[in-house]
N, C-alpha and C positions, 0 to 999 in steps of 0.2 A: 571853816574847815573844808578840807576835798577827799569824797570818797571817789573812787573807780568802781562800775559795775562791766559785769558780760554782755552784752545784748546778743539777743537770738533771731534771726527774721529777718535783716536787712541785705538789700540785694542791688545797689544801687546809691548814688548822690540824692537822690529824691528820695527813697527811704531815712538817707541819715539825717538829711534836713526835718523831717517829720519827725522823727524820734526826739530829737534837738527840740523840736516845737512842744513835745508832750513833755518831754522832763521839765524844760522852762517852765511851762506854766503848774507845775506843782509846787502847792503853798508852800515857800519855807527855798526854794531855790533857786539862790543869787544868781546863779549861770550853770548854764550844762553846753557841755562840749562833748563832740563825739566822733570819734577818731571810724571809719567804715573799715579801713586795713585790718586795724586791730578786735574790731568788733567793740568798741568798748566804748565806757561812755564816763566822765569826768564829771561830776556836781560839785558846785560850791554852793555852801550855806551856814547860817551862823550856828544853825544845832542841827546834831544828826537828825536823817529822818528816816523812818521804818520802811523795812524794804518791802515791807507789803501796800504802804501808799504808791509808793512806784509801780508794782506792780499792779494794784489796780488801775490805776490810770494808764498804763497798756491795755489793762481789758477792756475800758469801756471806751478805747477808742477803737476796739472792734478785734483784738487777740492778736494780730498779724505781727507783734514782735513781743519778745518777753524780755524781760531783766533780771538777773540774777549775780550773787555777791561774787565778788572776784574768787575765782578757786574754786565756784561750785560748779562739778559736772553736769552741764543739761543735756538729758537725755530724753532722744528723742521714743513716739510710741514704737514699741518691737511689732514687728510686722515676720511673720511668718510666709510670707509669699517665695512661692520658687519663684524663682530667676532664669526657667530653662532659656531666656531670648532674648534675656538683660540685664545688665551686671548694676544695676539701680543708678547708673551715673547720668544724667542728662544735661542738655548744654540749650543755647537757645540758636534755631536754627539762621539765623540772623546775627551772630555773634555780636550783637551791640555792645556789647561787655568782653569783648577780648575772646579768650580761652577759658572764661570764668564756668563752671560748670557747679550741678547740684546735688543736691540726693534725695529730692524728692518730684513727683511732678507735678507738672501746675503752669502756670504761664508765668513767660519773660516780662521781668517786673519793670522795662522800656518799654518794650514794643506792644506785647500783648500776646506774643504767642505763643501757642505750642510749643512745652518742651520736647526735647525728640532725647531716646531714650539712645545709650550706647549697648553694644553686646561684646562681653567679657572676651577677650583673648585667649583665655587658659579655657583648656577641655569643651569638649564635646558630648552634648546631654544623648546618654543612650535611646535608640529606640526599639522599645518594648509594643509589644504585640500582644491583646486581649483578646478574649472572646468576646463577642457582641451580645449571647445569653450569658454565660455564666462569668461577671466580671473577677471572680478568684484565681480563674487562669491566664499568668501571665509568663510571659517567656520572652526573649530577649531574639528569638528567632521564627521568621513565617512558619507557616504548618499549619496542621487542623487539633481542632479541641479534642481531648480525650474523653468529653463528657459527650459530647453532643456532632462531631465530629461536622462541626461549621469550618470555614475558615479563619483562622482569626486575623483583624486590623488593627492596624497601628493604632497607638493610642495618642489621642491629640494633646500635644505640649500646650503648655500655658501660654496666652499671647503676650505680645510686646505692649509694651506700656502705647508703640505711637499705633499696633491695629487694635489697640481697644478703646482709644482715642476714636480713631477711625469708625468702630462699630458703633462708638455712642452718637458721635456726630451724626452719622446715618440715618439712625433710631430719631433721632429730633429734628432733623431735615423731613422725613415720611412724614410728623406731628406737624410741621409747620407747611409744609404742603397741602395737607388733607383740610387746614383749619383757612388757608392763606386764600388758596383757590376760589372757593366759594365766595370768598369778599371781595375779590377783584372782579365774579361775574356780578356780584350787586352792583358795584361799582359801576362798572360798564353800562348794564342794563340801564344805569340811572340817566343817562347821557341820552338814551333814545326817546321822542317825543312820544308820548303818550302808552311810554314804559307800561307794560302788562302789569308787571310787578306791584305797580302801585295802582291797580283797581283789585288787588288781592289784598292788600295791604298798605297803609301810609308812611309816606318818606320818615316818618320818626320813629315806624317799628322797627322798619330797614335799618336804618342808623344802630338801633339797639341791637339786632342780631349782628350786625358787621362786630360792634363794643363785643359782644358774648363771645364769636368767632374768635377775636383776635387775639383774647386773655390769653389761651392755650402759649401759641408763636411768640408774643411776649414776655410774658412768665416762667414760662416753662423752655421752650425750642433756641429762646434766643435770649433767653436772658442773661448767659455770661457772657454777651457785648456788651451791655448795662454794667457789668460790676467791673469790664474791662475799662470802659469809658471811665466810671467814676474812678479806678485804681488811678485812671493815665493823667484824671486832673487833680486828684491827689498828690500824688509824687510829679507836677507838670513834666511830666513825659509824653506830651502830644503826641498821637499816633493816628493812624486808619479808624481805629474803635474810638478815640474822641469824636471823630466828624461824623461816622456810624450812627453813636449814640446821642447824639446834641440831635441828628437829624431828625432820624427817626420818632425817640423819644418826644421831642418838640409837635413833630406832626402827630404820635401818638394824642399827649397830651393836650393840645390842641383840641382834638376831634372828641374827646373826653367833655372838655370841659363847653364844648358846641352842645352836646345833647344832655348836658347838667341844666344848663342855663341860657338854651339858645337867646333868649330876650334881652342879655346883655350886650349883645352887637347888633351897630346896627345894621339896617335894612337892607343895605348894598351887599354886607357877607351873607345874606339868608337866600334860601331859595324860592322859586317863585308863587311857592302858597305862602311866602310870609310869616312859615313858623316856625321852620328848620336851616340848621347854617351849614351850608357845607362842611365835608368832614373828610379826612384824609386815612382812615384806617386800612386801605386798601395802600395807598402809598409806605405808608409805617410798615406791613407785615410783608409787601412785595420787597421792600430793600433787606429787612431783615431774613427773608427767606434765602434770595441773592446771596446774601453774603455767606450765610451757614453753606450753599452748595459750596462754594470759595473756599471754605474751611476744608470742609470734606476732602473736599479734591487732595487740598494741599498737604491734609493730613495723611493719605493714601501717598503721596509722592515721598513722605518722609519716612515711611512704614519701607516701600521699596528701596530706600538709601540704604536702608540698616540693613536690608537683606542681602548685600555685597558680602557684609562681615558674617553673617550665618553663613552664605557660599562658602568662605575661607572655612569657617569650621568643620565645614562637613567635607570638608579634602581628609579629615586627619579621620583617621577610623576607633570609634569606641572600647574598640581590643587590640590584646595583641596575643602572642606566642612567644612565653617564657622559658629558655633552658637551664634548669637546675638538676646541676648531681645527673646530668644525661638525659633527665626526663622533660618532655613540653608539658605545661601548664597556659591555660587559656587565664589571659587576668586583665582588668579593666586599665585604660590608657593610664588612668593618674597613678595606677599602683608601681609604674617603671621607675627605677631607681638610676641613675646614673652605675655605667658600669653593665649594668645587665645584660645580657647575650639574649636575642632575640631570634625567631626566623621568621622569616617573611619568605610565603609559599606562593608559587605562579601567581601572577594576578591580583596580588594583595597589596592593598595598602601599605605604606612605610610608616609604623608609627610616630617614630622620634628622629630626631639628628642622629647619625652613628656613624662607627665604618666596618665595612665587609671585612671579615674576620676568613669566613672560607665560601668557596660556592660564587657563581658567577650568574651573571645576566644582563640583559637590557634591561633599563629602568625608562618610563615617561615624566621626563621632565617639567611639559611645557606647562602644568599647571603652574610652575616659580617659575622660568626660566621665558616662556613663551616662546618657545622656538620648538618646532614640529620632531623633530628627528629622537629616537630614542636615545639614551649612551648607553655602551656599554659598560659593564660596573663587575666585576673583580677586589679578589685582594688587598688592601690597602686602600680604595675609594671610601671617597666622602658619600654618602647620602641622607637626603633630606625628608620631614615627615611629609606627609601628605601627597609624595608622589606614589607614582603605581607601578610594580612591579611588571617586567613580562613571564615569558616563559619559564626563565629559570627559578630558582630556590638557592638563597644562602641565606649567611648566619651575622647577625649584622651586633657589635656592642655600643649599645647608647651611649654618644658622649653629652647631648643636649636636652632635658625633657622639659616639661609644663611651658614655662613662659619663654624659656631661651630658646626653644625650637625655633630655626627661619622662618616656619611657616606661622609662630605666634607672632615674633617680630613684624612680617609682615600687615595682621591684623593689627598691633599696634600701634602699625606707622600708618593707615589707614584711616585708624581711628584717631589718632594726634593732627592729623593731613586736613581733616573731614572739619576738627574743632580749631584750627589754625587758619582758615581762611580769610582774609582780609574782609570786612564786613564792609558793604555797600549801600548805602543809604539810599534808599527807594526817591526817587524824584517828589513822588505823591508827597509822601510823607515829610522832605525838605519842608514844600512847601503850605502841607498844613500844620507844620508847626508854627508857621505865622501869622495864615488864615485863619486858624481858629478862634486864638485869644483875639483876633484886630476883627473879627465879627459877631463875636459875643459884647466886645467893647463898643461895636458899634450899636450894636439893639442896646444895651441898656444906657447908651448915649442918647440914640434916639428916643426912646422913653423917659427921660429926664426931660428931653427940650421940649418934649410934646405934652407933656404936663403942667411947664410952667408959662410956654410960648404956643399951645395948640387952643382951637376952638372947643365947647362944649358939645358932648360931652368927652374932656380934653384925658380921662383918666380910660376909657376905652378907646377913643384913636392913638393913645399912646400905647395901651398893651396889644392891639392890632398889630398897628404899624412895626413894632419893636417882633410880634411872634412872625409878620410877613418877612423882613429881613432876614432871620432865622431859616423862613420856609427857603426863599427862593436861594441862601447859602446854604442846603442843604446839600452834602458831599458827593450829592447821587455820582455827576459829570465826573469830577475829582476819583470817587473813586471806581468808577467804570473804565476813567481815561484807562489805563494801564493795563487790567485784566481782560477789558474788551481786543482789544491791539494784540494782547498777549491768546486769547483764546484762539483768533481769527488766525493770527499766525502760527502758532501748535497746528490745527489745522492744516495750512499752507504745506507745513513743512512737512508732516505727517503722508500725504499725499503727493511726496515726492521722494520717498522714502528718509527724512532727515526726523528723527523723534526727539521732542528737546523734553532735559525731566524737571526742569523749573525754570521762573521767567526772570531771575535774574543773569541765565545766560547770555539771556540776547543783550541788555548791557555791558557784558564783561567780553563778547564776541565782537564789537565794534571796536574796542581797543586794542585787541591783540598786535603783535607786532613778531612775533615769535613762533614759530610750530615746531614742537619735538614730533615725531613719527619714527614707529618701530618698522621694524623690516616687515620679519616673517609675518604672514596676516594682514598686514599694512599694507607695504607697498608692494608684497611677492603674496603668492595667492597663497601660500603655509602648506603647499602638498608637493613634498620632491616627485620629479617626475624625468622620465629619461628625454634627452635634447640632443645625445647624439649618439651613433654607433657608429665607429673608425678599427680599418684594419690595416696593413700592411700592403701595398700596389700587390697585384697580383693574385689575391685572397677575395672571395666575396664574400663582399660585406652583411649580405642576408645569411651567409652560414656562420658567422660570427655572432651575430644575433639569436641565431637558434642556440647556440651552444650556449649565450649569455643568460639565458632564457630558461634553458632547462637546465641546466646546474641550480639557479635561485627557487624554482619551485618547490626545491628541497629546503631551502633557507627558511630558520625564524630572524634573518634581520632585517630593520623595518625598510632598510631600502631595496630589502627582498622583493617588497610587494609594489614597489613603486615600477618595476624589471617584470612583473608577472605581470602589469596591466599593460605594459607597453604591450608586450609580447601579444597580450589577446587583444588588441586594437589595434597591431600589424596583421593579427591572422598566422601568427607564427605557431609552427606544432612542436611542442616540447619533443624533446629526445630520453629514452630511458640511461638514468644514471646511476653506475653502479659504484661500491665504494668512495660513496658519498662523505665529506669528512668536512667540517668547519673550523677554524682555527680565529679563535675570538680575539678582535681587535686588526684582523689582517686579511683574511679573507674566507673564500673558501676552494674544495677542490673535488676531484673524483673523473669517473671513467665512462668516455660516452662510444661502445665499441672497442675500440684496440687504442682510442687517443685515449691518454692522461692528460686531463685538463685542469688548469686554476685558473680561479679570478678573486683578483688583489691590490692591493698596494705595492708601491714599492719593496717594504719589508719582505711580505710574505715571498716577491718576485728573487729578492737577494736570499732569503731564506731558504729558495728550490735551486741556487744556482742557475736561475733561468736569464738567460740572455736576454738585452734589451734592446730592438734596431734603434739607433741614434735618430732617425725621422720619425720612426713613432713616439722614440721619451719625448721629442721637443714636442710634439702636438699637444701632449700629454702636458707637460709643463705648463703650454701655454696655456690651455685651459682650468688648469690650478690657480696661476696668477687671478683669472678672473674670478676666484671665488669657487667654483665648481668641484665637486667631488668625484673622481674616476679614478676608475679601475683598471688594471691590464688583463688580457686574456692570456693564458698561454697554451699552447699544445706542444707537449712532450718539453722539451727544455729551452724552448724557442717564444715570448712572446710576440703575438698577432694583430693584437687587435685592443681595444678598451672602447669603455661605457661611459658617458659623460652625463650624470645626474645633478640637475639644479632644481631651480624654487624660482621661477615665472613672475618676472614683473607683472604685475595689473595691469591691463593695455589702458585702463584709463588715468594711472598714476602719473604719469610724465606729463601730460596735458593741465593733470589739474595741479601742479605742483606750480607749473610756468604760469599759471593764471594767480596763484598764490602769490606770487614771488615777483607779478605785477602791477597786485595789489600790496605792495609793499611790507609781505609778509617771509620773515625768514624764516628758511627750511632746515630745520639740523635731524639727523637720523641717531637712534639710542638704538643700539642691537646689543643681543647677548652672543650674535655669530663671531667668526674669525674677521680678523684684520682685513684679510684677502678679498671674503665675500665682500666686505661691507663696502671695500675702496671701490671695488669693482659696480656695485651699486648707485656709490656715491655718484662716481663719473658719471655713469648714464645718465642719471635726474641731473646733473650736474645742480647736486645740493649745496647750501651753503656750509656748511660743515656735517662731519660724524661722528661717530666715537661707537666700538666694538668693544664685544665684549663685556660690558654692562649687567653689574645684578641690582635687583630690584632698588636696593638701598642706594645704590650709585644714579642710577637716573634721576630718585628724589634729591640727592643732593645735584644734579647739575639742575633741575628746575628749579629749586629753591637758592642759588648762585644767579642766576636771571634774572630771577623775581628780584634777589639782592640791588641787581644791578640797577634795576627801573625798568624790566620788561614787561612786560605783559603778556605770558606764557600759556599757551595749547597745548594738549599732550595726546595726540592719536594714539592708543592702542589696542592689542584683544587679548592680552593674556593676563593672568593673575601677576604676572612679573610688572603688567604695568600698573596695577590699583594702587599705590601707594602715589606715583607720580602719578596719576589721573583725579586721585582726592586732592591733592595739593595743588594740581597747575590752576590758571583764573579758568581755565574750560578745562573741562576731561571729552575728550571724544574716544568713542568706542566700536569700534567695528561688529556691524551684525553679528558676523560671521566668526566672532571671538568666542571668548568663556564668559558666561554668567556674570562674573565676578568683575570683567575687565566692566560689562555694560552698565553694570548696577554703581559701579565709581563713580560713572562719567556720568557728563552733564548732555552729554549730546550722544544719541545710538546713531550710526551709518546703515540701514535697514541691507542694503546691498552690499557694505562691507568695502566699496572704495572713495578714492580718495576726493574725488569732484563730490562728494556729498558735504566737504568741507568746504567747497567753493559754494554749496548752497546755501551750507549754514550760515556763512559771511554775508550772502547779499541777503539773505531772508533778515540776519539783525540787523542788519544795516536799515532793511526797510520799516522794522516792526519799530527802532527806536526814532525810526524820523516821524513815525505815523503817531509815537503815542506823544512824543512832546506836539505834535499839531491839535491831540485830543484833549491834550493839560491848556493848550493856548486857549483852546475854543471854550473849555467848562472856565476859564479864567475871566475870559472877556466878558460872558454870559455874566457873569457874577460881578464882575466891574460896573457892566451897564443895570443891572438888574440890583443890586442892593442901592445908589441911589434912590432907583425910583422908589423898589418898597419903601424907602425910608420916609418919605413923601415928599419928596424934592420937587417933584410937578405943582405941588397942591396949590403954592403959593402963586402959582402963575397961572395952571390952566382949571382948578380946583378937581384934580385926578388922584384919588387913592390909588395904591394895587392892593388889591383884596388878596387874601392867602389862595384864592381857586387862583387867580390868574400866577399869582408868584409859583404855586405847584408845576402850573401849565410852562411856566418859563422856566422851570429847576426839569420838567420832563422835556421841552424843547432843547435844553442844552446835550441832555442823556444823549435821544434821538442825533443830534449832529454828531456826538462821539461815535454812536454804534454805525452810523451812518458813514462816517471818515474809517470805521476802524474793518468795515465789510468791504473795504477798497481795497486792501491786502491777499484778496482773493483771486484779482487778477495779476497781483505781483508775479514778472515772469524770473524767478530765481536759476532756470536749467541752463 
């Protein structure tokens, strides 16, 4: 007969094979199958069997999967925890498993690590403001207490699952530190002739306080590498924490059973009073120290990823202003209903999607859009939550709230960007998937042959020889190769202003073949600024200026201020303007003396019946073509003169585009500007393509059409417009001199903000990835030559053991050549 059960717990092929192994072997069942898609699991046997033997026999092979009858809902423990900084979704930051994500945390049941926690899309956690004596007063606004009349502070949100990770790490990094330390100075000390140490006390007390020191860092600081290790050879999912834990552990154990039983080895592993055997606990707690800061770190760099998606939410603001029946009411963001009439006063955040109903203004766009310039926004306009109002006040009716807002989208496409990455399989870890099992296979080879073909006493040169192999494949080399190369290069880069936020960019940077870059920010410095002032022959042109000059000091538009700075970096003296008037979307006008003056557009220029000279529109045109925004000036019904306002190439952009583009990298440009600017751009770099125009969701889709293709894509940008294409491209690079949000995407910050920091990012991977596969050669070789001999492959010819002190020496001799090869990146000349 065949029943079907649920299983709960499994997260991988190595899981369902293990499940597969524990229903088999339950008395009474012919065959079990077990499907991982379905979660489920098939029994044949000739009579039912109690679903409580089943589930025993999940328990005692240790709870980490249950069974239950088909139909029954397993429900997991209710946990009350707010969620102000994560929506409980987490994924493994190594995507081994695709887009597979969890709901609870814990480590990747592949690789071993860290799950990194997502943060929800929808809403924005208020911040509330207490008093720091009396915590019963709270308020939703700064101010001072009524009781005590302190000021009161924010009150601290609950942390993310990956900085509480981070805190613990910390907390058992200090334990392993404080306990670690001390035994590496025994250690040391024990090396100097006629060591102080030991007329205080003898080599076998030492030994026993190193053992007492090290319980803590084993036990305690480092002991989830041990249950990572046993998960990994459990489920044979060999990883970093296999080689970690076989190491360590071994040399632990080792040094253990030295000062149980020193008398069991012989004379050669003892030291020179003849009663103590060398002991490795100073080895054990220094790699397991190592690796916990390694954690830390990387748990720190995952806490910062997540903070890209908290920047996004904190664009959208907590309240808003409701119009009912005539009257505003103040109400929280999730209570907006589609339809509602809202207002949005000077300077205010935009809550939701909508459109402007009455009431005008400039809005700042460039947190979605990334382009500097405001728009102006009227009647009939679209606008978007999270941007920011200017000067003006209108009345805006929601068409989009909670998750359909742009600006949730955008968090969502960050967050799908962020778990969609093609996962990249660490070179270490390729190759201690095969290292391991073929050196584990080797020691208890060699302890076979040495028990039945070794001299007497043939049962301890066999468990010697078999733990020296072990020592001298310990993964120190193996797992230094990478992180060392990696530290020295972060470094490097650091100190040339290039900041990288994890080290699988510098593998994904030596492929690229592809670079998208945005304009504004990117390639133009992101501040309109004036480039030229033209009049008519015969008119001068500094009085044209002046008038350009004092008519905008009246202006709230933002290219007002771009004309008021010129003006005070000519030296120019504003003129008093009287009957001052703006006429939105066209320009403005008013009266300086007896001239009636405008400056405008075309429109506003037809709208005065103001004349145009035929050599000044062509000037004027021509500088349109290129992109440029200008105005005409007119006095009395006659235009004179115009302004020609642009956005500044980077004097370093064009340089380092042609050094791109000769290292066999194409250049394509994504802008949210007009046609005109972008062509006009284009030509200059003479890029290999563009495209204008661009919202957020349209650049991810031309990155991901690349990627389609077989590219291997780079994404320059600094605006929130770019975070969705900077989680997804194989690099995200992000301009200093961007938003929060663009740099926390990316995998690579530009500290300076141009584009040769890209040219250094290339040769620095370039360099970091040739130096680590020489550091993986060097700890390989080491280990090639050095497990023979442990094995005792000398004996028979020259009668040479290697004792575990010399195997350690030759497992720290291989270290040394990696750190040694990998401080050569130092003088890498990347500029």
């Amino acid at each position: 007969m065949k029943h079907t059960y649920h299983i709960h717990g499994m997260s991988c092929n190595g899981c369902r094979s293990h499940v597969e192994g524990i229903l088999a072997g339950v008395k009474g069942v012919a065959n079990a199958t077990v499907d991982l898609e379905k979660a489920e699991a098939v029994l044949e046997s000739d009579k039912e069997i109690p679903l409580r033997t089943l589930q025993q026999a999940m328990k005692q092979d240790g709870g980490h999967y249950s069974i239950h009858g088909q139909g029954d809902c397993h429900h997991g423990v209710s946990k009350s925890e707010k969620k102000e900084n994560g929506n409980g979704t987490f994924y493994c930051p190594m995507h081994c498993e695709g887009e597979k994500i969890y709901d609870e945390s814990g480590d990747c049941p592949v690789c071993g690590m860290d799950l990194v926690e997502e943060v929800s899309a929808v809403g924005a956690v208020p911040q509330e403001y207490v008093c720091p004596m009396h915590s019963e007063i709270v308020r939703d606004d700064p101010g001072d207490c009524p009781i005590c009349d302190m000021g009161l502070v924010p009150r601290q949100v609950d942390l993310s699952a990956g900085d509480k990770s981070y805190n613990k790490l910390f907390g058992k990094f200090k334990v392993a530190m404080a306990f670690t330390l001390p035994i590496f100075i025994i250690a040391m000390w024990g090396m100097i002739p006629n060591n102080p140490l030991h007329k205080l006390w003898g080599v076998r007390y030492w030994n026993w306080i190193q053992f007492a020191l090290s319980l803590p860092v084993v036990f305690y600081a480092a002991w989830m590498f041990f249950e990572r290790a046993y998960r990994s050879l459990r489920t044979w999912n060999l990883n970093m924490f296999t080689l970690i834990g076989i190491g360590s552990g071994v040399a632990w154990l080792f040094s253990v059973f030295a000062i149980l039983v020193p008398d069991f080895f012989p004379s050669q592993f003892k030291t020179d009073d003849g009663t103590t055997v060398h002991v490795y606990f100073e080895a054990a707690t220094v790699i397991l120290t190592l690796v916990l800061f390694g954690q830390m770190l990387e748990a720190r760099a995952h806490g910062r990823t997540n903070s890209a998606v908290r920047e996004l939410l904190g664009l959208a603001p907590n309240k808003a202003i409701r119009i009912v029946d005539g009257k505003e009411e103040t109400i929280a963001i999730d209570q907006i209903s589609k339809g509602d009439l809202l207002r949005v006063k000077p300077g205010g955040k935009i809550p939701v999607d909508g459109v402007v109903l009455e009431g005008e203004s400039v809005v700042d766009e460039s947190m979605i859009t990334g382009e500097s310039v405001p728009i102006h926004k009227g009647r009939g306009d679209n606008v978007s939550s999270g941007t920011i109002n200017g000067k003006g006040s209108f009345v805006l009716k929601a068409e989009k709230v909670g998750s359909d807002t742009l600006l949730s989208q955008i968090i969502d496409m960050v967050n799908k960007a962020s778990r969609s990455q093609a996962p990249i399989q660490k070179l270490a870890d390729k190759i201690s998937g095969y290292f391991v099992p073929t050196v584990v296979f080797i020691s208890v080879a060699i302890f076979i042959i040495w028990i039945f073909f070794g001299p007497e006493p043939a049962y301890v040169y066999a468990l010697v020889n078999a733990i020296a192999v072990l020592i001298i494949a310990c993964p120190c080399a193996l797992g230094l190769a990478t992180p060392m190369s990696v530290m020295v290069g972060v470094g490097k880069g650091a100190r040339s202003g290039v900041l990288i936020k994890n080290a699988e960019v510098f593998e994904r940077m030596v492929k690229i073949d592809t670079l998208i870059i945005d304009k504004t920010g990117t390639i133009t410095e992101g501040k309109p600024s004036v480039e030229k002032v033209g009049s008519v022959a015969g008119l001068d042109p500094r009085k044209i200026g002046q008038y350009i000059v004092s008519l905008n000091q009246y202006s709230e538009h933002p290219l007002a201020d771009a004309i008021v700075r010129y003006g005070k970096a000519k030296g120019i003296k504003p003129l008093k303007v009287s009957d001052f008037n703006a006429v939105p979307g066209k320009g403005i006008m008013g009266k300086i003396g007896d001239d009636s003056i405008a400056l405008g557009n075309g429109t506003q220029m037809a709208d005065g019946n103001i004349s145009i000279p035929d050599a000044l529109e062509s000037d004027v045109v021509a500088y349109q073509k290129q992109g440029k925004t200008v105005s005409y000036l007119a006095i009395g019904e006659v235009a004179v003169g115009f302004v020609v306002i642009g956005d500044k190439i980077k004097d370093t952009g064009k340089k380092a585009i042609q050094e791109l583009q000769r290292s066999g990298i194409s250049v394509v440009m994504l802008t949210g500007d007009n046609y005109d600017t972008a062509k006009a751009v284009s030509d200059e770099l003479h890029l290999t393509d563009f495209r204008a125009e661009m919202l957020p969701q349209d650049k991810l889709a031309v990155v991901e059409r690349l990627q389609a293709e077989g590219k291997k894509v780079a994404v320059a940008g600094d605006g929130i417009n770019d975070a969705p294409a900077l989680a997804k491209s194989d690099v995200g690079i992000a301009m200093g001199t961007g938003t929060d949000v663009a740099i926390e995407s990316a995998s690579i910050t530009l500290v300076k903000g141009d584009l040769h920091g890209i040219v250094k990012a290339h040769r620095l991977s370039n360099s970091i990835m040739r130096n680590i596969k020489q550091n993986l050669f060097f700890a390989l070789v080491y280990n090639a030559i050095g497990i023979p001999v442990a094995a005792g492959a000398l004996f028979p010819f020259f009668g040479i053991l290697l004792s575990p002190m010399i195997a350690a020496l030759a497992m720290s001799f291989s270290s040394v050549s990696v750190i040694t090869n990998a401080l050569r990146l130092r003088t890498v000349e990347i500029d």
